[in-house]
C-alpha positions as CSV (number, residue, x, y, z in Angstrom):
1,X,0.0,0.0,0.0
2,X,1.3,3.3,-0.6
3,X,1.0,6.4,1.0
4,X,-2.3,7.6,-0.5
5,X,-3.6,4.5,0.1
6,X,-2.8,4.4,4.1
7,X,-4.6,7.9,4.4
8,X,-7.7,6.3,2.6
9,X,-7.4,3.8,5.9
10,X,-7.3,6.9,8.1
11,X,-10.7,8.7,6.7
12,X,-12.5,5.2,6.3
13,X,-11.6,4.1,9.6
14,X,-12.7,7.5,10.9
15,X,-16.1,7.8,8.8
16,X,-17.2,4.2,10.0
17,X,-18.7,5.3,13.2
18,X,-18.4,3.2,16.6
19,X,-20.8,0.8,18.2
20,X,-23.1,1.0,15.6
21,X,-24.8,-1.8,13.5
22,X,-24.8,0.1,10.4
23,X,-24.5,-0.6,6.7
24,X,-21.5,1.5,4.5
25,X,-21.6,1.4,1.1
26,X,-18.8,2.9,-0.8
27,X,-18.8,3.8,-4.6
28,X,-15.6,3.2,-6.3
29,X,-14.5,2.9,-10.5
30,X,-15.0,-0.9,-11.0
31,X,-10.8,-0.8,-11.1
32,X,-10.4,0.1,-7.9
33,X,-12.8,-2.4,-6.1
34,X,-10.4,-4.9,-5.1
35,X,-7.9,-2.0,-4.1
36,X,-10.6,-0.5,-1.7
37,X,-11.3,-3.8,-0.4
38,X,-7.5,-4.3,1.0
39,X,-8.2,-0.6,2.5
40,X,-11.7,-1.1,4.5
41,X,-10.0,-4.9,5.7
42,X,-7.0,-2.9,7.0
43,X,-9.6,0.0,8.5
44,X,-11.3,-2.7,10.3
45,X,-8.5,-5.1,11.3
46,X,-5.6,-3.0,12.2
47,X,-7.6,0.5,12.7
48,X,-10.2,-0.2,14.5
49,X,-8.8,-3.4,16.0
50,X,-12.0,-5.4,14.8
51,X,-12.9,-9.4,14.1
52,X,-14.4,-9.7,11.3
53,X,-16.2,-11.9,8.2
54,X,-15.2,-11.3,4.5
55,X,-17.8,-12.7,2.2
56,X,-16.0,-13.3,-1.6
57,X,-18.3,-12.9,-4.7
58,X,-16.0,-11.6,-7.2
59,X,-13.3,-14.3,-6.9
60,X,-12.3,-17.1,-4.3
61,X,-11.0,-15.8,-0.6
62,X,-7.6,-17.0,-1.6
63,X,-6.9,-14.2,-4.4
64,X,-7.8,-11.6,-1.2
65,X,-6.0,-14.0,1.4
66,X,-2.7,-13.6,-1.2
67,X,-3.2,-9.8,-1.6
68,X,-3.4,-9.3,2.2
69,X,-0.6,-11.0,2.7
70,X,1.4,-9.2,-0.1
71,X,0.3,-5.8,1.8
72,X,1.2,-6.9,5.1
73,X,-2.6,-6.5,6.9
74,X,-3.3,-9.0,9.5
75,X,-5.7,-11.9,9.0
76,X,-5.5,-13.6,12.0
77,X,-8.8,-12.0,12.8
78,X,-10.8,-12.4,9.8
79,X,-12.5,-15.2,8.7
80,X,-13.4,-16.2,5.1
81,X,-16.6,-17.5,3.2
82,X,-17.0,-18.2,-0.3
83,X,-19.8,-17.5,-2.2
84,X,-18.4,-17.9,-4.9
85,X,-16.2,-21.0,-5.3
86,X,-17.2,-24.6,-5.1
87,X,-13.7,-25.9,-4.8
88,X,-12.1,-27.2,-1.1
89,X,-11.6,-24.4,1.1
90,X,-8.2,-23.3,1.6
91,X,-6.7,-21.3,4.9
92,X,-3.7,-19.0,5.4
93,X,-2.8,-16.6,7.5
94,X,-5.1,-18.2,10.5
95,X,-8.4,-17.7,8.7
96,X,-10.8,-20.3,7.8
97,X,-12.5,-20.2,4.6
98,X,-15.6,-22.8,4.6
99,X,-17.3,-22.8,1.2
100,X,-21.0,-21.7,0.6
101,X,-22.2,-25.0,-1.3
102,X,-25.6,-23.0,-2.5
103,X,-22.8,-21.4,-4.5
104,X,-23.6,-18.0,-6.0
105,X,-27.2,-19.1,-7.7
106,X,-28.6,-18.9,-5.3
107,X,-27.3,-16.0,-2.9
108,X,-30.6,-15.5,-0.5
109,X,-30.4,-19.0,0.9
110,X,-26.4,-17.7,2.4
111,X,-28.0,-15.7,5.3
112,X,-29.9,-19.0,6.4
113,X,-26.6,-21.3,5.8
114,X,-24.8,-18.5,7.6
115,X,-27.0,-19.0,10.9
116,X,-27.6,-22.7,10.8
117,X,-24.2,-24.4,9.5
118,X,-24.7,-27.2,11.9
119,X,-27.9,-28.3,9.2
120,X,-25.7,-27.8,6.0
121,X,-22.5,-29.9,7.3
122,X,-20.4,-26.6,6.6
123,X,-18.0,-26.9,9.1
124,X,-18.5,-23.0,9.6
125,X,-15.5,-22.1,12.3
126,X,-17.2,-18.7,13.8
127,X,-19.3,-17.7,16.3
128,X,-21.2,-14.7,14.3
129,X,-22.0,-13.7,17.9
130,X,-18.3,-12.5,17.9
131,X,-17.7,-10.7,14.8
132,X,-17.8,-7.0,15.0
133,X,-17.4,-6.5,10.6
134,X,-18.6,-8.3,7.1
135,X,-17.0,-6.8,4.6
136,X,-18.5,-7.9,1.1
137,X,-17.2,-7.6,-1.9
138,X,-18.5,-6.7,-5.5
139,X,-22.2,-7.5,-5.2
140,X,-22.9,-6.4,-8.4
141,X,-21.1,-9.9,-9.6
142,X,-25.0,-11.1,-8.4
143,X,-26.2,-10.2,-11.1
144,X,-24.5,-12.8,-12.9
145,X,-26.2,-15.3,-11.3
146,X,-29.1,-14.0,-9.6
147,X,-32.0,-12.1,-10.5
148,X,-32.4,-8.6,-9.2
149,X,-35.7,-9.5,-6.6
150,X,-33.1,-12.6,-5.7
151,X,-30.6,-9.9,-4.8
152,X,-33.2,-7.7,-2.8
153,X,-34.2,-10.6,-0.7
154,X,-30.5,-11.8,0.0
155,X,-30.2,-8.3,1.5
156,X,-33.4,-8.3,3.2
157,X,-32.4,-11.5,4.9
158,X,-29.2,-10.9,5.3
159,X,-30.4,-7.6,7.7
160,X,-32.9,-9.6,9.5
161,X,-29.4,-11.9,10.5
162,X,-27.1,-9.4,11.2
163,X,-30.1,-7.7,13.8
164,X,-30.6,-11.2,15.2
165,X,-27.4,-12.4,16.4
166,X,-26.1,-9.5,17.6
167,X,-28.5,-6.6,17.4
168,X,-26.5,-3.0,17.6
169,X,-23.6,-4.6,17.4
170,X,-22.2,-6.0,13.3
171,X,-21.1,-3.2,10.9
172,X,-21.3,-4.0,7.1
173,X,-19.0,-2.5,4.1
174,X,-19.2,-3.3,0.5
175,X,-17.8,-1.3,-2.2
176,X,-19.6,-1.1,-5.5
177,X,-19.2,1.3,-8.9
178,X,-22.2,2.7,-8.9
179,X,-22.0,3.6,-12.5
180,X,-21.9,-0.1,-13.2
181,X,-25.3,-0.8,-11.6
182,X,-26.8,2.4,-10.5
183,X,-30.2,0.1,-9.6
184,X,-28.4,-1.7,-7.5
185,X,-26.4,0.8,-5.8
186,X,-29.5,2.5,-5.4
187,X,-31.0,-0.3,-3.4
188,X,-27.6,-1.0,-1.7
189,X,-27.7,3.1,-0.6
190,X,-31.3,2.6,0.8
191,X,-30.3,0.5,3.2
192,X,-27.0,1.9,4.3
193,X,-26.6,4.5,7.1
194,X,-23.3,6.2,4.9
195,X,-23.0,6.4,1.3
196,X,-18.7,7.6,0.5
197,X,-18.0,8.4,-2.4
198,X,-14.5,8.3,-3.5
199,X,-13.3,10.0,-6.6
200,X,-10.4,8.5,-9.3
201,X,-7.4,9.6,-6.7
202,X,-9.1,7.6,-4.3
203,X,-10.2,10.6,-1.4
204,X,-13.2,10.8,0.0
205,X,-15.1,12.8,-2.1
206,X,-18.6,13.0,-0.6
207,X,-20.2,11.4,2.6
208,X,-24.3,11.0,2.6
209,X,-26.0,10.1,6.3
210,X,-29.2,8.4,5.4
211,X,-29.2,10.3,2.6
212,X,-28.4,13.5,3.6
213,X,-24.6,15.2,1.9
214,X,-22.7,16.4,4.7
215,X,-19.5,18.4,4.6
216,X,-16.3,16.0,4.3
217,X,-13.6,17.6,6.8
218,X,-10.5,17.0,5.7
219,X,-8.0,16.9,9.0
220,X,-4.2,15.4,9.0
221,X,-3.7,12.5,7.1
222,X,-6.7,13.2,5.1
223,X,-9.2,12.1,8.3
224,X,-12.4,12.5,7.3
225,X,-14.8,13.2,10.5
226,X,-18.7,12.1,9.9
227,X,-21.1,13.8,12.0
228,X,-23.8,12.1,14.9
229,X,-27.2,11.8,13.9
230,X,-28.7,13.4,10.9
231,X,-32.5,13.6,10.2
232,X,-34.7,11.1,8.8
233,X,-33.0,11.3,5.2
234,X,-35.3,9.8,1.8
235,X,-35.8,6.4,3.6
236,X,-39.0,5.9,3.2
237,X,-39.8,1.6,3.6
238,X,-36.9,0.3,4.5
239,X,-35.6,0.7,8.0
240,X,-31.7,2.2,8.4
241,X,-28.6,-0.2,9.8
C-alpha cells in the first residue's frame, strides 16, 4: 500500500462510526474495487482493531487472502466465506475459509446457511455472535447469477441476520461502482446508514447520512470526521442499519 492509500485507511476508519450496527456502502471505478477492499480490511482489522467476516463474490478468498498478505494486513482475525467457489476451502494466514455449497445461484439462501451451519454440514468455524465487521465484496457480480428480486431478498435476509445475532452490534461494508449498476447501488444506498464516495485519486469525495450530503472535513492524514445523527434522510420503507 502506498501512501495515498494508508490515508484512505485513516478517513474510512474514521467515517465508519463506533458501536453501531450500520450498513456502509462505498462507490468506487469498477478498477479500484479490489484496491478499496485491502483498504476497508486494513480500516477494520488493524484500525479499528476489529474481528471480522469477509464474504467473496468476485473471486475465491484466496486471491484476497494472497493480496493481504502481499500488503502486510493481518488476517489472523478475519474469517473467510466463499460464495463464490465450489472448490475445497483453503486457509492461510489463520483464517478459515468454509465454502457456501448454495454457491452463487442462489445467494438468499447464504444468510440462512450463515445462521444454521450445523444443518448444512459446513463446518462454519465462527461464532457470528463474535464478529464486530462483514465486509463484502463486488455484489454487483449477483447479477451474474441472480436475478435482481433474488438480490433484494438476500439483503433483506441478510439484515434480519445481522439484527438477530447481535443486534447494535455488526457493521457492514461493500464497495460497488455505482455507475456499473446504478439500480443496485440504489437499493444497496437505501439500506446503508453512509454512502462515501470516492473520486479516481481515491479521497473521500462525498459522505451522505441516510441520505443526507454532509461536509467531508479533511484533518491530517486526510481524516475524514462524519457527523452524529442526521435527520430522517429519503428512507421511506426500509428501515436504516
Amino acid at each position: 500500500m502506498n501512501e495515498k492509500d494508508l490515508q484512505l485507511v485513516h478517513s474510512i476508519s474514521a467515517v465508519i462510526d463506533d458501536g453501531s450496527s450500520s450498513i456502509y456502502v462505498l462507490h468506487a471505478k469498477y478498477t479500484n474495487l479490489v484496491r478499496v477492499n485491502l483498504v476497508l480490511l486494513k480500516a477494520f482489522l488493524e484500525e479499528k482493531r476489529r474481528k471480522g467476516l469477509m464474504i467473496t463474490i468476485d473471486r475465491p478468498h484466496q486471491y484476497v487472502s494472497h493480496l493481504m498478505q502481499l500488503h502486510g494486513v493481518d488476517q489472523s482475525n478475519l474469517t473467510f466465506i466463499d460464495a463464490i467457489s465450489t472448490h475445497a476451502a483453503d486457509t492461510k494466514g489463520g483464517a478459515v475459509a468454509p465454502e457456501f455449497q448454495r454457491g452463487p445461484f442462489h445467494i438468499e439462501a447464504l444468510p440462512d446457511f450463515l445462521m444454521k451451519p450445523e444443518n448444512n454440514g459446513s463446518g462454519l468455524l465462527v461464532d457470528l455472535s463474535k464478529i464486530d465487521f462483514i465486509v463484502i465484496d463486488n455484489v454487483s457480480t449477483l447479477l451474474t447469477y441472480n436475478t435482481m428480486d433474488s438480490i433484494k431478498r438476500f439483503f433483506e435476509k441478510y439484515v434480519e441476520m445481522v439484527k438477530s445475532v447481535r443486534p447494535g452490534g455488526i457493521q457492514t461494508a461493500l464497495v460497488m461502482d455505482r455507475d456499473q449498476h446504478p439500480q443496485l447501488f440504489e437499493f444497496v444506498s437505501s439500506m446503508a446508514r453512509k454512502a462515501i464516495d470516492l473520486g479516481p485519486d481515491m479521497m473521500v469525495k462525498k459522505i451522505s447520512v441516510m441520505g443526507v450530503p454532509v461536509p467531508v472535513v479533511t484533518q491530517p492524514m486526510q481524516q475524514i470526521v462524519g457527523p452524529g445523527e442526521l435527520g430522517t434522510g429519503v428512507l421511506r420503507s426500509k428501515e436504516v442499519m
